[in-house]
N, C-alpha and C positions, 0 to 999 in steps of 0.2 A: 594303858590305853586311855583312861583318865585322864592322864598327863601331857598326853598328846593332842587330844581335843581339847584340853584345856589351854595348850601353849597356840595351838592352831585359832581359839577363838582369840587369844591377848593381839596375835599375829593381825587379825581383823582389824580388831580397836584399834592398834598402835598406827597400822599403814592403810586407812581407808580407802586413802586417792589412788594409791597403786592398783589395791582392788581392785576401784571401779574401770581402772582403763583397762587389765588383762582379761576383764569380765566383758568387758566394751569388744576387743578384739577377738576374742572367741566368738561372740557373736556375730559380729561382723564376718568371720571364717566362715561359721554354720550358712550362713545367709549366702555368704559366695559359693559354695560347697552345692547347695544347693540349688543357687541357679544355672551354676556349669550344667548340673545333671539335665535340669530342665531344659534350658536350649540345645545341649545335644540331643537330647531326644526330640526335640521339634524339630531338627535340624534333618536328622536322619526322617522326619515324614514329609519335610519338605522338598528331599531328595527323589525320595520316590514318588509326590506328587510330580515333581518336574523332568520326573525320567518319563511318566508316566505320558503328562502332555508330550513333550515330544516325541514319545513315540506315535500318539493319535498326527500330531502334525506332521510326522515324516509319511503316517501313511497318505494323509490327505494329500500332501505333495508329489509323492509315486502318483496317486490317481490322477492328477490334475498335470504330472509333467511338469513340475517346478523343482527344481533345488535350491542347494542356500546359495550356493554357489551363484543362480541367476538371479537371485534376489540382491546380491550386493551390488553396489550402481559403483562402477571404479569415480574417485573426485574427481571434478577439472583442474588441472593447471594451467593457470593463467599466466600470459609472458609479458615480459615489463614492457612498457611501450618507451623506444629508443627517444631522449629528448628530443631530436631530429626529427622522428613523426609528427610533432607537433606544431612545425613550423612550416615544414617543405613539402611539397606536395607528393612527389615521388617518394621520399622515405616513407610517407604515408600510406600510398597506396601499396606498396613492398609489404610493412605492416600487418597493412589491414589485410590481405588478400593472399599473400604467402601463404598463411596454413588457414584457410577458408575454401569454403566451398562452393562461393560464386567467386566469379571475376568481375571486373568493375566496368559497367556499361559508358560506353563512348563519350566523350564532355558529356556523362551524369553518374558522378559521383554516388547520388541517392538510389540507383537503382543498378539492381544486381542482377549477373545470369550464371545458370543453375551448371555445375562443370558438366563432362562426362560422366555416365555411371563406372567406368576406368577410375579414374581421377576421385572419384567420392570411396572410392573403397578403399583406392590407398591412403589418403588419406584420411581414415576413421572416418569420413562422415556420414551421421545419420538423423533424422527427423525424433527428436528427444522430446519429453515431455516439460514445460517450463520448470524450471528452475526459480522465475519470480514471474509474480501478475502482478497488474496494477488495474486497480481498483480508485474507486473515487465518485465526487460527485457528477451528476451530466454538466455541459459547457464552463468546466473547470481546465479544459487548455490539456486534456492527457496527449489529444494527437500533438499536440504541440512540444510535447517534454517528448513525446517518441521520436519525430521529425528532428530532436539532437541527438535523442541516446543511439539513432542507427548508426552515428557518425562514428561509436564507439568501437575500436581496433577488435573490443572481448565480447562484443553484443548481436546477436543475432536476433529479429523478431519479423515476425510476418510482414510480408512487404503490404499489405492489406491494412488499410487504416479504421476499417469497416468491422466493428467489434464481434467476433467470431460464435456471443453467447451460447456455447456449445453445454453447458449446465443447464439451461432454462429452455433451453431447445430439442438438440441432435443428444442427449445424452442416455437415451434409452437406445443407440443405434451401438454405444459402445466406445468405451475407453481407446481405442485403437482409431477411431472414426479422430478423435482428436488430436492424437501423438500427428495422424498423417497429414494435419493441417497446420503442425508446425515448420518452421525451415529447418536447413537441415546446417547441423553444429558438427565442432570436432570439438576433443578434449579440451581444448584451451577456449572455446568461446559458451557464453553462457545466451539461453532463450529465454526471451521476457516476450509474454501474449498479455495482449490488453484489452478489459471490456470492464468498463465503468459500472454496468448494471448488475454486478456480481457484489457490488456496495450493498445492492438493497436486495434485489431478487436474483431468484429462488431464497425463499430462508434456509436449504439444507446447505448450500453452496459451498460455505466455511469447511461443514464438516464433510462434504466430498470432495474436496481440496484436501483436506490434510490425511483422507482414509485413502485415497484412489489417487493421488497423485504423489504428495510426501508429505511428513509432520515439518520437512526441511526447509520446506518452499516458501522462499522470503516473500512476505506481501506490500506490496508501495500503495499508498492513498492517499490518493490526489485531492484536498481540500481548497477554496477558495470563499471569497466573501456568500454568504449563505442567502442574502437581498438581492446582490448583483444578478446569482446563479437564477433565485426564481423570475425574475425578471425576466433574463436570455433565456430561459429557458419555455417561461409563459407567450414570449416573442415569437420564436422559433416554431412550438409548434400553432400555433395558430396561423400563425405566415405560411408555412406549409399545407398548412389545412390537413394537420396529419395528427393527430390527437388521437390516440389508441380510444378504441371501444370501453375498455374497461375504467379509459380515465375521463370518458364523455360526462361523468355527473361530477365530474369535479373542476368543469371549467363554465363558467356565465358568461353573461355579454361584454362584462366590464373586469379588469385584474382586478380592481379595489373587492368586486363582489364575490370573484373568483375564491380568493384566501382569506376574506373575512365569516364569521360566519352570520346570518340572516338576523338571526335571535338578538345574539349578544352582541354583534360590531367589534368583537375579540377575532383573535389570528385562530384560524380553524384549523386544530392541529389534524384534523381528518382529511384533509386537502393534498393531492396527491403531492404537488411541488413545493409546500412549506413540510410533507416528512420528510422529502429530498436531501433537505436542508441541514436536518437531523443528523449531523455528523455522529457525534457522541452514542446516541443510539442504535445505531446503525453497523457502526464500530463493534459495539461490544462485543456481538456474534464473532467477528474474528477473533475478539481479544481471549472470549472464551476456550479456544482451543490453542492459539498460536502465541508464543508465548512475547511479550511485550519488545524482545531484542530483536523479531522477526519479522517486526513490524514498524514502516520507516514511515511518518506522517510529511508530505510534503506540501507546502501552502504556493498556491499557484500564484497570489500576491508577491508572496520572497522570490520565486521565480524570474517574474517580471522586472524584478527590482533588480537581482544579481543573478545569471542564469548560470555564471558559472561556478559561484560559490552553492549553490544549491546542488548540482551535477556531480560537483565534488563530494557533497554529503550521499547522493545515491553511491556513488562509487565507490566510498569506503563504507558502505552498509552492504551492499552486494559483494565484497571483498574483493573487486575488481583492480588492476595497476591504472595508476593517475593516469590521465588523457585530458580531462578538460582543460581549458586556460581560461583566462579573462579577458587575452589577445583573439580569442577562436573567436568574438560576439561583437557586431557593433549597435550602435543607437541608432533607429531609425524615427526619421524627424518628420517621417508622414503620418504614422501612427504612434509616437512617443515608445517605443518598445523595442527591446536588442532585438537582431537574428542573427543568424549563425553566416559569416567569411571566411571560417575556414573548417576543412580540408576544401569548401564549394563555397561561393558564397554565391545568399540564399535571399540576400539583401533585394536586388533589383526586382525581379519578379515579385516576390514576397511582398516590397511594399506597394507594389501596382495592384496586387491584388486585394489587398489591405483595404486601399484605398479604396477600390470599387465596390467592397464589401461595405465598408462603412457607407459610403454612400447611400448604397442600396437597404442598409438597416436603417439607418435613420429615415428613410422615406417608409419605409415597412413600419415603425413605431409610431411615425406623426399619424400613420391613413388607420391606426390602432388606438391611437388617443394616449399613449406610453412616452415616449419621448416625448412630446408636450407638457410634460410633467408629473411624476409621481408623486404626490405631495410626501413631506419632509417629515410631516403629522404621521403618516402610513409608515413610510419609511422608518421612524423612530421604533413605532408598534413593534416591528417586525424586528427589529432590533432589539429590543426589548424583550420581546419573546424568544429570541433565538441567545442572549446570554448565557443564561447559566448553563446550556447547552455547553456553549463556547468555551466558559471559563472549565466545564470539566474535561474539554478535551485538549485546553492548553497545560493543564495539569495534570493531567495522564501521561503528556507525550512532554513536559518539561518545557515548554517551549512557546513562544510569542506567537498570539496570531495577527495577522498584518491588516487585517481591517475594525481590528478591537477602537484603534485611536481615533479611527474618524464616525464610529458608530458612540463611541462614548461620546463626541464633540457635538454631533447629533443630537443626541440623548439631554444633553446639557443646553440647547441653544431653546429644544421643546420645553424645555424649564426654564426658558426666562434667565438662565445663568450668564450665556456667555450669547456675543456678538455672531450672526450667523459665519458658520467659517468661509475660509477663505478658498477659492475652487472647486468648494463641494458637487454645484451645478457639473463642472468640466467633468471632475472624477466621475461623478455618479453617473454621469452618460454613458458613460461606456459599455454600459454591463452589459446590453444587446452585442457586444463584440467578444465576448465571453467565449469561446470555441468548447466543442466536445473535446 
């Protein structure tokens, strides 16, 4: 016995490192050994925790009249749109209106009528809840990104340009009060509702969007230069003489008084139209629940610039089959800005209207003391304040914003650095033509 513990300990000494690894792996067993046991056992409490809730949820569903069954939404499939629609008018309207559920009203293209109740049920069509909202700031041009997207073969949205705010309104009347105020889709077309002030108000919005409607529901927001926006927007309502109650202490006699504040001659971030502005801010709330792929940042500047390379970025963010072109759009030389020729074009009237519009703002801004000149001093401020806003939400969303280069150029001219630029005056007028 002696002998044996004596040859077992030479064993030791001789082969140390062997030792230690077969000592090494035994442990390593014990250890493995022992957490099998352990997550099975958690596993089997986790089984009966979750047997558990679903049976509290199957009863609540017998009381309530739901199954799982009505709870799965079937996906859409969407059909590729034939090169030919995109050229020809008739392939187009074959297209568009084959498996839809208006037909297409008389030389007007834009406006639709609603089939038989026959005809809507063979065809699957039913009033669904959106599928995508867009959101954004006020006179960032959404009616205007809508006024294309209806042209789309897979797009359905309320013929009502008139934003529906059924959250901050109608929403204690009930989720169903809303579905009925959508158009009506089939399987293959998707429903986008638009109402810009779901950007900022209600604050619960976000999360009754993704609780009561779907965590799936892609969101679009509409950004655009954030100086232009309070501009048209400080235009507008005062032209109107339509300034809500709640925003009467945050307008003076004068814009400079308006979003400066009293005290300091600093931008008064308390001023209802410079938090407007507030992309980044305002943002997060969405960002909070919906996760960053579900959310398409669209700058109404790139718009203006390429309408239909932007159109193209909705359409593979929505998962929609290509439609746009960059033949659908031409330049209009009375307003400097594409519109839409094809499947209608939208050009003649569009720019007579244009026209009469601008007209009629730039007299609204001289008899306001706004178009007579913002000064470039203000201007910059406001620019300057709204940066790092900016830069965190071109770095959020990966991407350039389109009035960075002439607020930097701004910025640089109030410093004495650089030569005043060149069209600033022309650009910067515009912003009273800003659209909701």
């Amino acid at each position: 016995m002696s002998l044996k513990r004596w040859s077992g300990f030479q064993f030791l000494r001789s082969h140390p490192l062997e030792c230690c690894i077969v000592m090494l792996c035994l442990s390593l067993w014990v250890v493995y050994l022992i957490e099998s046991l352990r997550s099975s056992f958690s596993g089997e409490v986790q089984v009966t925790r979750l047997n558990a809730a679903m049976n509290v949820n199957s009863t609540s569903e017998k009381r309530s009249g739901i199954s799982h069954f009505q709870i799965v939404k079937p996906k859409p499939t969407y059909q590729a749109v034939p090169y030919k629609a995109r050229s020809d008018v008739r392939a187009y309207i074959d297209t568009k209106f084959n498996d839809s559920c208006y037909r297409p009203f008389p030389r007007d293209l834009s406006r639709r009528i609603l089939l038989e109740k026959s005809e809507l049920e063979a065809r699957g069509c039913k009033q669904r809840l959106p599928q995508a909202i867009m959101i954004g700031g006020r006179k960032c041009r959404i009616g205007r990104i809508l006024q294309f997207l209806r042209f789309h073969p897979a797009i359905e949205m309320r013929t009502s340009l008139v934003p529906l705010d059924f959250f901050s309104g109608s929403y204690k009347s009930g989720l169903e009060l809303y579905r009925k105020q959508m158009p009506y889709t089939t399987l293959s077309q998707i429903t986008i509702e638009k109402t810009p002030e779901y950007f900022i108000v209600p604050n619960d919005v976000p999360k009754r969007v993704y609780d009561e409607i779907s965590p799936d529901t892609k969101i679009i927001v509409v950004v655009c230069d954030p100086v232009k926006r309070i501009i048209a927007d400080y235009i507008s309502l005062v032209k109107r003489n339509n300034v809500p109650k709640e925003m009467d202490d945050h307008f003076s006699e004068t814009f400079e008084e308006t979003i400066l504040s009293r005290h300091s001659g600093q931008v008064n971030h308390l001023n209802a139209l410079v938090d407007g502005s507030l992309y980044f801010k305002h943002l997060m709330r969405w960002v909070h629940l919906f996760t960053i792929d579900r959310i398409l940042l669209i700058d109404a500047g790139e718009l203006e610039k390429n309408p239909s390379k932007e159109l193209q970025r909705l359409e593979y963010f929505l998962g929609l089959p290509s439609y746009f072109d960059e033949s659908h759009f031409s330049f209009a030389d009375v307003n400097h800005k594409y519109c839409l020729k094809f499947p209608q074009d939208l050009c003649i009237d569009g720019n007579t209207k244009e026209k009469r519009k601008k007209i009629e703002l730039d007299k609204d801004a001289v008899a306001m003391g706004i178009r007579s000149g913002v000064p470039n001093v203000l201007k910059s401020q406001l620019y300057e304040y709204f940066e790092p806003y900016d830069k965190m939400l071109a770095d959020k969303f990966n991407q350039s914003l389109s009035w960075s280069e002439y607020a930097n150029k701004l910025q640089s001219q109030q410093q004495g650095l650089l030569q005043q630029p060149q069209d600033v005056e022309e650009d910067e007028m515009s912003e009273g033509e800003i659209e909701e």
